[in-house]
FIZAMAR-860171 format. One record per residue (C-alpha): x, y, z; residue number from 1. Coordinates in Angstrom, 2 decimals. Example, Ala and Ser with C-alpha at 12.3 -4.5 7.8 and 13.67 -1.06 7.14 Angstrom:
residues 2
+---------+---------+---------+-----+
|      px |      py |      pz | num |
+---------+---------+---------+-----+
|   12.30 |   -4.50 |    7.80 |   1 |
|   13.67 |   -1.06 |    7.14 |   2 |
+---------+---------+---------+-----+
This chain:
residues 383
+---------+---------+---------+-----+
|      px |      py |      pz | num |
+---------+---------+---------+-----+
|  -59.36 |   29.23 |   36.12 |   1 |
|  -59.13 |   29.57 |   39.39 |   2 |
|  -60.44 |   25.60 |   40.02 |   3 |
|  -57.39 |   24.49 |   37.76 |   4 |
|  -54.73 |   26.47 |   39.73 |   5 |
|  -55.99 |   24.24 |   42.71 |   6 |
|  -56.63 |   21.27 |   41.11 |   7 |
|  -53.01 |   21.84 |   39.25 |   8 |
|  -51.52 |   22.57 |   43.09 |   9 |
|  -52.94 |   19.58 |   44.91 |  10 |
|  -51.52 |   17.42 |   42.16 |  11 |
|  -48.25 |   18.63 |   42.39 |  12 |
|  -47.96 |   18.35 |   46.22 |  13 |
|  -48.99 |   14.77 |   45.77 |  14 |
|  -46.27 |   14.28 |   43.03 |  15 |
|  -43.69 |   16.23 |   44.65 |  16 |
|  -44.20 |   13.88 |   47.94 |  17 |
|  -43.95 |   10.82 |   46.19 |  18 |
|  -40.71 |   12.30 |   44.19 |  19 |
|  -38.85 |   13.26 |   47.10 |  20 |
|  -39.26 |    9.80 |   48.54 |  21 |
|  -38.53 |    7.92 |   45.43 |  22 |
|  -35.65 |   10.18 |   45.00 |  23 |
|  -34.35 |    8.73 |   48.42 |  24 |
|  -35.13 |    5.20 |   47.62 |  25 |
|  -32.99 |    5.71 |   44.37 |  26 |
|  -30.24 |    7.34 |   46.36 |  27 |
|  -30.41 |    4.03 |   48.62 |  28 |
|  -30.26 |    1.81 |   45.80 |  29 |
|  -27.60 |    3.27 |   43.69 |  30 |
|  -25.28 |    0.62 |   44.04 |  31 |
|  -28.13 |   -2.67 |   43.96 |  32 |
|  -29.02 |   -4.20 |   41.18 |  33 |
|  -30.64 |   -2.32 |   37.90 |  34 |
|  -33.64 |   -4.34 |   37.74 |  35 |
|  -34.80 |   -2.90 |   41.38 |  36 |
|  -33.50 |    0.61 |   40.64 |  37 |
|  -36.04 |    0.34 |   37.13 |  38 |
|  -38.97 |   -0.86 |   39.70 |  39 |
|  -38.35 |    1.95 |   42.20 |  40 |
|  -38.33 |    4.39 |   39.55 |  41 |
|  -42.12 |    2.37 |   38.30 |  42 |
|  -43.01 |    2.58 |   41.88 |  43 |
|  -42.21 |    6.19 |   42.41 |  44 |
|  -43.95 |    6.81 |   38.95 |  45 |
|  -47.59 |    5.27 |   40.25 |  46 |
|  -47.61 |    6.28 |   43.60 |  47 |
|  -46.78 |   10.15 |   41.92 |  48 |
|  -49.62 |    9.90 |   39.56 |  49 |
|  -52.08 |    8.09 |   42.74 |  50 |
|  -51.12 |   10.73 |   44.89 |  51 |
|  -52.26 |   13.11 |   42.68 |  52 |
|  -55.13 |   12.06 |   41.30 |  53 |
|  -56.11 |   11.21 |   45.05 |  54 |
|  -55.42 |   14.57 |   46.39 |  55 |
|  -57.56 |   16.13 |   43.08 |  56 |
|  -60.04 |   13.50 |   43.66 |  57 |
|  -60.31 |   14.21 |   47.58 |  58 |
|  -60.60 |   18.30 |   46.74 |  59 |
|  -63.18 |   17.94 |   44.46 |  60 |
|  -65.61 |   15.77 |   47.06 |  61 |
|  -66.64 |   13.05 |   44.97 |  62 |
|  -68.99 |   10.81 |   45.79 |  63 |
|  -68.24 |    7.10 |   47.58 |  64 |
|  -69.05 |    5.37 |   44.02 |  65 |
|  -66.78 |    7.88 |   41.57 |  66 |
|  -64.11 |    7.90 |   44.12 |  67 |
|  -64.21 |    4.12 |   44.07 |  68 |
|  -64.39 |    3.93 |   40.29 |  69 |
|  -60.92 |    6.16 |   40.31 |  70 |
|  -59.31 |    4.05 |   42.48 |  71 |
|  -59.91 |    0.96 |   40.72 |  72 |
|  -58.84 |    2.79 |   37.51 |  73 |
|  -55.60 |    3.96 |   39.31 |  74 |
|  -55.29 |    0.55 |   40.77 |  75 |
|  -55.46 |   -1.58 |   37.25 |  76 |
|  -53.15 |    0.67 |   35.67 |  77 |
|  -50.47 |    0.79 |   38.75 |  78 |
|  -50.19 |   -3.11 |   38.79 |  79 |
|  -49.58 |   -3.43 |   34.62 |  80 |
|  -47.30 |   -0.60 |   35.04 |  81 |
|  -45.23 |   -2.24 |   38.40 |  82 |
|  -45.70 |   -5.30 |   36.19 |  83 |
|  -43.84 |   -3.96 |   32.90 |  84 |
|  -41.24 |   -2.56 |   34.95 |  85 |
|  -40.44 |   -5.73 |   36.77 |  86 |
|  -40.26 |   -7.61 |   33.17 |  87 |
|  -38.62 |   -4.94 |   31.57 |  88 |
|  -36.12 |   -5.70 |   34.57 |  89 |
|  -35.33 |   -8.94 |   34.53 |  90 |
|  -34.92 |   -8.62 |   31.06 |  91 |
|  -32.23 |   -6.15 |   31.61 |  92 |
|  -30.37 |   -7.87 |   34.11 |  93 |
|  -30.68 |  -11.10 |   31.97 |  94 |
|  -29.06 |   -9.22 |   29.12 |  95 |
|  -26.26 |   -7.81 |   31.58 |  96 |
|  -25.50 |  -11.12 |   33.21 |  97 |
|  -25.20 |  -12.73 |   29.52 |  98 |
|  -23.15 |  -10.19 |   28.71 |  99 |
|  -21.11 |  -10.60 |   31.99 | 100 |
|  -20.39 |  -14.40 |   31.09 | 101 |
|  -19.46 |  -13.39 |   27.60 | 102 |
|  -16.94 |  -10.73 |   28.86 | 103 |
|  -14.76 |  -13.18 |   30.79 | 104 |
|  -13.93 |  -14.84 |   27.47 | 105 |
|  -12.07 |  -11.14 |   26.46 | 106 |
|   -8.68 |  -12.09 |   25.49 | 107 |
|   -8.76 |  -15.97 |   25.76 | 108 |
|   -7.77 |  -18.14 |   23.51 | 109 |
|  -10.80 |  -18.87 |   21.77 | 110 |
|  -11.95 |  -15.21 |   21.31 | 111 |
|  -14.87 |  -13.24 |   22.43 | 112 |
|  -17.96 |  -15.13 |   22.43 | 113 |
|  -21.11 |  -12.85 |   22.08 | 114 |
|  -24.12 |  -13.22 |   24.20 | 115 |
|  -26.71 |  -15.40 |   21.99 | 116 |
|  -29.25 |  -13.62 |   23.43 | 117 |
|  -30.93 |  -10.28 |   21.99 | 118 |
|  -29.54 |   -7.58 |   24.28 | 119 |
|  -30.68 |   -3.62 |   24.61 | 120 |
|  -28.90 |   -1.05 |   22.20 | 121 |
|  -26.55 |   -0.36 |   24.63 | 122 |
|  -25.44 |   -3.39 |   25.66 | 123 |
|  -25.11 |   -4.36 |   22.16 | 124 |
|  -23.21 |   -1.85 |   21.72 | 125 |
|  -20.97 |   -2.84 |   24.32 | 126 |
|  -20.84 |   -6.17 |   23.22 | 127 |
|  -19.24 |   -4.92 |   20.07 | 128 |
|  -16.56 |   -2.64 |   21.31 | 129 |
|  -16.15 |   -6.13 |   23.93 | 130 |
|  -15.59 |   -8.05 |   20.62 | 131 |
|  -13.28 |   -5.18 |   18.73 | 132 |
|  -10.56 |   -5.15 |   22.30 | 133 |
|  -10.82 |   -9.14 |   22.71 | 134 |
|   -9.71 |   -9.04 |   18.43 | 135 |
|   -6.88 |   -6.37 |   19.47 | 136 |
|   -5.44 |   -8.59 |   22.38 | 137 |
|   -5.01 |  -11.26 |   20.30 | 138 |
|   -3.58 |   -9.50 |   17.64 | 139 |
|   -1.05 |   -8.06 |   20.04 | 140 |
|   -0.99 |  -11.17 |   22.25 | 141 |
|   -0.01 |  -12.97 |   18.55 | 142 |
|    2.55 |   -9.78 |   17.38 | 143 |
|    4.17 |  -10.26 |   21.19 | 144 |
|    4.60 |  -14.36 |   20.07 | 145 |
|    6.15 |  -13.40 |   16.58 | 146 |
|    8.58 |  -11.03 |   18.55 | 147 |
|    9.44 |  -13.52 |   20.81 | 148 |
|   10.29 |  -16.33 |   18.68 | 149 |
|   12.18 |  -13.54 |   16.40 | 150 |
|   13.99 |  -12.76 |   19.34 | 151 |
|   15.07 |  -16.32 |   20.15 | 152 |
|   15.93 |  -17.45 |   16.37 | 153 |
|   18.23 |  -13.86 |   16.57 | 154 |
|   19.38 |  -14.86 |   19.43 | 155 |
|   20.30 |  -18.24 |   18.29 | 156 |
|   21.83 |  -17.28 |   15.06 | 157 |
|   23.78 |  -14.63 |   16.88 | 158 |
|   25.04 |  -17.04 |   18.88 | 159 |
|   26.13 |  -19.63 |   16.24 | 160 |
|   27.39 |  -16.38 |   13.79 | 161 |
|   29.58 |  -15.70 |   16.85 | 162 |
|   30.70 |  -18.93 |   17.74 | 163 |
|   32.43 |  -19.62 |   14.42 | 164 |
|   34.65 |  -17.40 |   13.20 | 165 |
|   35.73 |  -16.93 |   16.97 | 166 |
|   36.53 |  -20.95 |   17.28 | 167 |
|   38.77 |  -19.61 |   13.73 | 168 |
|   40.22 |  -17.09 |   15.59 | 169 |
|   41.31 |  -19.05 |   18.14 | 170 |
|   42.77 |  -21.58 |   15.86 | 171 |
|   44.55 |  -19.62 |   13.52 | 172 |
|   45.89 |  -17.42 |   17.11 | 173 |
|   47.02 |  -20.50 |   18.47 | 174 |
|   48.62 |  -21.44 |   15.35 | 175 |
|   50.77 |  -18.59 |   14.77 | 176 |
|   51.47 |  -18.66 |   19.09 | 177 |
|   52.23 |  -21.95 |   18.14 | 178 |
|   54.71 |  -21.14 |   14.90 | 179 |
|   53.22 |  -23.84 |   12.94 | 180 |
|   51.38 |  -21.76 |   10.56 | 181 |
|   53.16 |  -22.35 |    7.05 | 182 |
|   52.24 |  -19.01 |    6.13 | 183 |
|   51.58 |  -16.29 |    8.99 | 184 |
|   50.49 |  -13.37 |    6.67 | 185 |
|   47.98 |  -15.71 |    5.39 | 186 |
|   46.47 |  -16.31 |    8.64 | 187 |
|   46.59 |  -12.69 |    9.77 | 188 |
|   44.56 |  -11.69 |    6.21 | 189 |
|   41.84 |  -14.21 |    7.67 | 190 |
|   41.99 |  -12.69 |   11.47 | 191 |
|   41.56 |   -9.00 |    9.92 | 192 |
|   38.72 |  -10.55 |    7.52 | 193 |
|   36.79 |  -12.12 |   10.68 | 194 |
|   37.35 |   -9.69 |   13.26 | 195 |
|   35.78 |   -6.93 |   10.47 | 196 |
|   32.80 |   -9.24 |    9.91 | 197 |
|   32.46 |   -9.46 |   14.06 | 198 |
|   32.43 |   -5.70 |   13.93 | 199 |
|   29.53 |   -5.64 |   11.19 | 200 |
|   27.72 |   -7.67 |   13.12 | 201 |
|   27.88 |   -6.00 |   16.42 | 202 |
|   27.60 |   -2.34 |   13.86 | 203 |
|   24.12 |   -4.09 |   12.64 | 204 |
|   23.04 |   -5.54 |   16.17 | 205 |
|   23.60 |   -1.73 |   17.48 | 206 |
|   21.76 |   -0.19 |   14.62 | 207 |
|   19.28 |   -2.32 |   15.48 | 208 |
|   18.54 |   -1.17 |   19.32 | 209 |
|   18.52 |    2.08 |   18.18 | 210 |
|   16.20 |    2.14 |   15.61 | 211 |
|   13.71 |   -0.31 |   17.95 | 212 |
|   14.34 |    1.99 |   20.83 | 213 |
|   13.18 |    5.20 |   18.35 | 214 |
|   16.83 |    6.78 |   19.05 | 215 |
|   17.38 |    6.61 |   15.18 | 216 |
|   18.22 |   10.55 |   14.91 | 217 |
|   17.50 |   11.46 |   11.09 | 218 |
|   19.02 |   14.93 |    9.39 | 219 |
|   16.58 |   15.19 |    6.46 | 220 |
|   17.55 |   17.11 |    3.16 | 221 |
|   16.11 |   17.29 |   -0.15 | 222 |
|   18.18 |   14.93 |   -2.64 | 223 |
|   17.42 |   12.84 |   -5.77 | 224 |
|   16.80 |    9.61 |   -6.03 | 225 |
|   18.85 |    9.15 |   -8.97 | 226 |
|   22.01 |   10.77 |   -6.66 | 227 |
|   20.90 |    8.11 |   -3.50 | 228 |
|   21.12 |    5.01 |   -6.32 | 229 |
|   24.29 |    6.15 |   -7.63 | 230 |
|   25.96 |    6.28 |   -4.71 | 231 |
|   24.34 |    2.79 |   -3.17 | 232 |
|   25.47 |    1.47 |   -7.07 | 233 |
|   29.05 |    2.70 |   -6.60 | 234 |
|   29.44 |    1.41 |   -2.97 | 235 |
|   27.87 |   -2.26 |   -4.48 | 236 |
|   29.97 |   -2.42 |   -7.41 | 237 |
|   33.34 |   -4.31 |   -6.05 | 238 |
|   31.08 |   -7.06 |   -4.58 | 239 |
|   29.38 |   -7.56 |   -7.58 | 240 |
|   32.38 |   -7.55 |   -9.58 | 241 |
|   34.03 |  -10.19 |   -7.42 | 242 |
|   30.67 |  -11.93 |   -7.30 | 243 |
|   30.34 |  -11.72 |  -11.41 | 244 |
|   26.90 |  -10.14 |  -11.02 | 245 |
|   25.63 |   -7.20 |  -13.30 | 246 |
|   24.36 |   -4.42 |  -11.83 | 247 |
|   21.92 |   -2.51 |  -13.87 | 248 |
|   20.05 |    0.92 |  -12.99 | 249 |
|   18.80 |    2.19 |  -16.16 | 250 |
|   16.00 |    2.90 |  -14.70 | 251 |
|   15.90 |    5.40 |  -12.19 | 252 |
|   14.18 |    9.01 |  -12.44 | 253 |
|   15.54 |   11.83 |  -10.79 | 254 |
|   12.74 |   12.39 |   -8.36 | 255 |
|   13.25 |   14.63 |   -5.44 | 256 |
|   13.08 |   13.08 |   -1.96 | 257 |
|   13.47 |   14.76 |    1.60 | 258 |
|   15.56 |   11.75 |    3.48 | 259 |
|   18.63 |   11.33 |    5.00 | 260 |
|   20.99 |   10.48 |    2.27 | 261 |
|   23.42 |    8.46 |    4.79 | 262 |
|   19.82 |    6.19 |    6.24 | 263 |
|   18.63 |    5.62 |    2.52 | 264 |
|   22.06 |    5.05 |    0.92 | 265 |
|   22.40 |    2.41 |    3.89 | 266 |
|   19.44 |    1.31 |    2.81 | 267 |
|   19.82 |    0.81 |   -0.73 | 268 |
|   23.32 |   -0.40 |    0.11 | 269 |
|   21.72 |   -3.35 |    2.92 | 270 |
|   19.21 |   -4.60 |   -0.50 | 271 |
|   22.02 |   -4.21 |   -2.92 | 272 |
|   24.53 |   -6.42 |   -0.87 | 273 |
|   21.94 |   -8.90 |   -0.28 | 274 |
|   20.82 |   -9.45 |   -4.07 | 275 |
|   24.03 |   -9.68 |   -5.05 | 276 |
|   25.05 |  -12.29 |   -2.32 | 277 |
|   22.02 |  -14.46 |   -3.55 | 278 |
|   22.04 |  -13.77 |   -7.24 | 279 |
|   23.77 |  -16.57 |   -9.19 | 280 |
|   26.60 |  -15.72 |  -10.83 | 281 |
|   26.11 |  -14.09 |  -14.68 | 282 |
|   22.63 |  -13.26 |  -13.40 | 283 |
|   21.70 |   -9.43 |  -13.01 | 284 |
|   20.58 |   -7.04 |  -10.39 | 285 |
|   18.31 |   -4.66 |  -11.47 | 286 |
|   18.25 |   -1.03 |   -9.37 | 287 |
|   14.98 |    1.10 |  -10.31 | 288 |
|   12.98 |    4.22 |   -8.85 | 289 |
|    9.38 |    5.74 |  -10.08 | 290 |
|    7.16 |    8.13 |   -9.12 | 291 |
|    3.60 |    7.01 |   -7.74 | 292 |
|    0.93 |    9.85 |   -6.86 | 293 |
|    3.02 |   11.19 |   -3.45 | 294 |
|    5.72 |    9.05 |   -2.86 | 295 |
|    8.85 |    7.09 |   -4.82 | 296 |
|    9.12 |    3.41 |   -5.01 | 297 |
|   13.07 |    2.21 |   -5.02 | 298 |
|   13.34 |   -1.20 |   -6.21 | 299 |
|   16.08 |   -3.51 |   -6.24 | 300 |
|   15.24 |   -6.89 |   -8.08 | 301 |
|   17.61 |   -9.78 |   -8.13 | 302 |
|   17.66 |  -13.58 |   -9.70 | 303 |
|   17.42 |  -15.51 |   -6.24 | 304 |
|   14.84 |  -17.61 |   -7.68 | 305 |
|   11.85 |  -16.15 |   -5.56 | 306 |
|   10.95 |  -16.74 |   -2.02 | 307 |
|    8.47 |  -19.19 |   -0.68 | 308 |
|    4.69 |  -17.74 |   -0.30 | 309 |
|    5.12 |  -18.74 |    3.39 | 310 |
|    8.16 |  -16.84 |    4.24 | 311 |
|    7.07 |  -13.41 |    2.25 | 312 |
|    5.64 |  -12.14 |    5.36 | 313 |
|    8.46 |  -12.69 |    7.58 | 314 |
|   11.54 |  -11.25 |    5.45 | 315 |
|   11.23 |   -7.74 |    7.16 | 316 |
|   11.51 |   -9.51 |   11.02 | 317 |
|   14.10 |   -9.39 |   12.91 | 318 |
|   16.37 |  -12.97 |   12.45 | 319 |
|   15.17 |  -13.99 |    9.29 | 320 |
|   17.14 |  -15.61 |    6.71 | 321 |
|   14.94 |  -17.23 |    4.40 | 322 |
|   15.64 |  -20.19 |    2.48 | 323 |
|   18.35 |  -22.69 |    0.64 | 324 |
|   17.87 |  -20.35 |   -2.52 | 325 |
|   18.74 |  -16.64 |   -0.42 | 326 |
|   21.27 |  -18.45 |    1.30 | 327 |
|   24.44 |  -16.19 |    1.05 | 328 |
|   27.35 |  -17.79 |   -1.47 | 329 |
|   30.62 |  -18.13 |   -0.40 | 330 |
|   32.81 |  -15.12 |   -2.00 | 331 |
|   34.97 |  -16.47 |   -3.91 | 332 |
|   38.72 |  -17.03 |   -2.79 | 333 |
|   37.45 |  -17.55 |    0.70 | 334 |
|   39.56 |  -20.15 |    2.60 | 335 |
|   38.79 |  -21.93 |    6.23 | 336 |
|   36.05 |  -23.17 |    7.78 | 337 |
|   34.87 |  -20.49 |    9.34 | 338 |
|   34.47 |  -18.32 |    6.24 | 339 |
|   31.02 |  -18.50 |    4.64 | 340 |
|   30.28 |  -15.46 |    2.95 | 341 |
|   27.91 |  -12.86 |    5.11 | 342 |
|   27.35 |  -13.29 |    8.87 | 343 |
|   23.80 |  -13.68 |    7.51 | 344 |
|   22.27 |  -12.82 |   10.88 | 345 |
|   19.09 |  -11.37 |    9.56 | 346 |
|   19.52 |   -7.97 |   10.56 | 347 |
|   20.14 |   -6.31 |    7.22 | 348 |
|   16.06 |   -6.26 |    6.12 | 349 |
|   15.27 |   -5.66 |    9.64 | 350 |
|   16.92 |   -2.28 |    9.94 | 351 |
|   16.08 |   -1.40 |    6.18 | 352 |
|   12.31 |   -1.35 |    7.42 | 353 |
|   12.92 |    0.10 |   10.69 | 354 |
|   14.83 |    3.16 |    8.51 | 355 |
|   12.30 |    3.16 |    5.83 | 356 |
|    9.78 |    3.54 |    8.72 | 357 |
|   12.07 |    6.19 |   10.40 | 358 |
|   10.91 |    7.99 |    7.10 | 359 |
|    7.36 |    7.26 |    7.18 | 360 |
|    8.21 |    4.98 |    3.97 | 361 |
|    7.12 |    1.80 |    3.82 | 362 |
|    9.11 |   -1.87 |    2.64 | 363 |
|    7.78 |   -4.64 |    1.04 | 364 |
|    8.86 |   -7.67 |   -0.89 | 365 |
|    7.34 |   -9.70 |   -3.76 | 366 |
|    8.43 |  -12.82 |   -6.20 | 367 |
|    8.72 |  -11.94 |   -9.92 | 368 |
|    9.95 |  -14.28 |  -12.47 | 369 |
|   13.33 |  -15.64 |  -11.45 | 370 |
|   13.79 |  -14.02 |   -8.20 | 371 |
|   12.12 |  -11.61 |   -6.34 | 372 |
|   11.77 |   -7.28 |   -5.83 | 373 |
|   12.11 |   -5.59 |   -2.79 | 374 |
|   10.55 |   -2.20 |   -2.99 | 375 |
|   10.95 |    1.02 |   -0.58 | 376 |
|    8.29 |    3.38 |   -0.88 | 377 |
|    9.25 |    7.39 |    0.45 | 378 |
|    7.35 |   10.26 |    0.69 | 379 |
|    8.21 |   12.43 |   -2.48 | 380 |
|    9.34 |   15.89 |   -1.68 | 381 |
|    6.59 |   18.66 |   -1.47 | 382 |
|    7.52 |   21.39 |   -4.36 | 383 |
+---------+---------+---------+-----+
């Protein structure tokens, strides 16, 4: 026993030796490359387990030819060891400077390209979560290009909505400054009519900003839907009248709803307006509301003849307005050249999602036969 304690006490002061200074050579080489620090740590490794064999060795008085015979044992198995470790390096650093090159192609246009080299778990690993942000920047890096050319179409519609009716306000002012309008109270029944569709367009662009700056302040309450599509119905009803549209909403179960009534009868009111405005006349627009697991779908269907495949994904943006067959009619009995029906900005379906959203709803759109259905799906009330 007592032969072990020493035997077990010169082989620790051999490995401690050897571990202090490899600890210090680590300490030195912290910030080198990890290929040397993985040799150090080999080196400090042998020369621990050489020391103390050495030291055992030396205590126990071997002879010249078993003393020999250890160190050639020690010897062999130090160099495969220093060996390994300085493959197992490069093989590291190969795998990190692969997966160096591959990192600068994060975000560019062509996407992450992956090392084509088998790298580590780790570094795989990292090559993954490399891959997963360079697929997130161009996802946002595309989102930030669809805002941006929504924002310049808006801005370019806005600009044309604007410059209209004001070159008819002029006109028609300069007329009756003039005294050659025929028939002044005419011409002040078209200024009152323009200057109320500038105000519903600068109502909408205002709406707008505050429901994309989150300012949208909502005063929920627990209401039906059946209450919410009577009201939108009744507000509709003149338009579609004048526009010789039916409105149906047979279909609408009284399913409670926690929402503000105002928001969602804007809502309702901002579809409504619009299906009428591109249903042909005699054709029908069809108000509906059903209950699906936890939340109610509100749809509002109309006869616009459907909306190209292309364009489905892009009725909710900001500035759209779609094509020849959603193009607002001209209500009838409207005179001048600056009258044409709705501003048609494409702000309407922009602020019904941003609402719906504002509710943790969601919109969507889809064709059906003869026109298409825009659906808003709430959260149904708990209870």
């Amino acid at each position: 026993m007592k032969d072990l304690l020493l035997i077990a006490l010169f082989a620790g002061l051999g490995a401690t030796g050897a571990g202090l200074l490899g600890w210090l050579a680590v300490r030195l080489l912290r910030r080198r490359s990890m290929a040397l620090s993985l040799f150090c740590v080999a080196v400090v490794t042998v020369l621990a387990v050489t020391s103390g064999t050495f030291a055992v060795a030396q205590a126990m008085f071997l002879s010249g030819h078993d003393l020999g015979v250890v160190i050639t044992v020690l010897g062999m198995a130090s160099v495969v060891s220093l060996l390994t470790a300085a493959l197992l390096g490069r093989q590291v650093v190969a795998g990190s400077r692969a997966l160096t090159a591959a990192a600068r192609t994060v975000g560019s246009d062509t996407g992450f390209t992956a090392p084509d080299r088998p790298l580590g778990l780790e570094l795989a690993q990292l090559s993954e979560e490399l891959a997963a942000t360079s697929a997130r920047l161009a996802e946002s890096r595309a989102r930030t290009r669809a805002l941006d050319a929504s924002r310049r179409e808006l801005i370019a519609w806005i600009s044309h909505d604007l410059r209209t009716p004001l070159a008819g306000l002029r006109a028609m002012a300069e007329a009756l400054e003039d005294g050659v309008a025929d028939r002044p109270e005419q011409y002040l029944r078209r200024i009152r009519a323009e200057v109320e569709r500038l105000t519903g367009m600068v109502d909408d662009l205002f709406e707008l900003s505050r429901i994309q700056a989150g300012a949208l302040s909502l005063s929920l309450s627990r209401v039906s839907v059946y209450d919410l599509v009577d009201d939108a119905l009744a507000g509709a009803h003149p338009l579609a009248r004048q526009r010789g549209v039916r409105l149906e909403g047979g279909q609408v179960a009284a399913e409670p709803v926690e929402v503000d009534s105002r928001e969602i009868t804007r809502v309702l009111g901002n579809l409504l307006v619009n299906a009428i405005r591109s249903t042909p006349e005699d054709g029908v627009v069809a108000v509906s509301a059903r209950r699906e697991v936890d939340e109610v779908v509100l749809s509002v269907t109309d006869g616009c003849g459907g909306i190209p495949e292309q364009d489905l994904a892009r009725v909710f943006e900001t500035g759209w307005r779609g094509s020849a067959a959603r193009t607002p009619r001209r209500d009838p009995g409207e005179g001048g050249d600056s009258g044409a029906g709705d501003s048609g900005a494409g702000l309407g379906l922009a602020i019904v999602r941003g609402i719906v959203e504002a509710h943790a709803g969601r919109a969507r759109v889809h064709n059906v036969t003869g026109g298409c259905c825009f659906e808003i799906a709430l959260p149904a009330a708990r209870g």
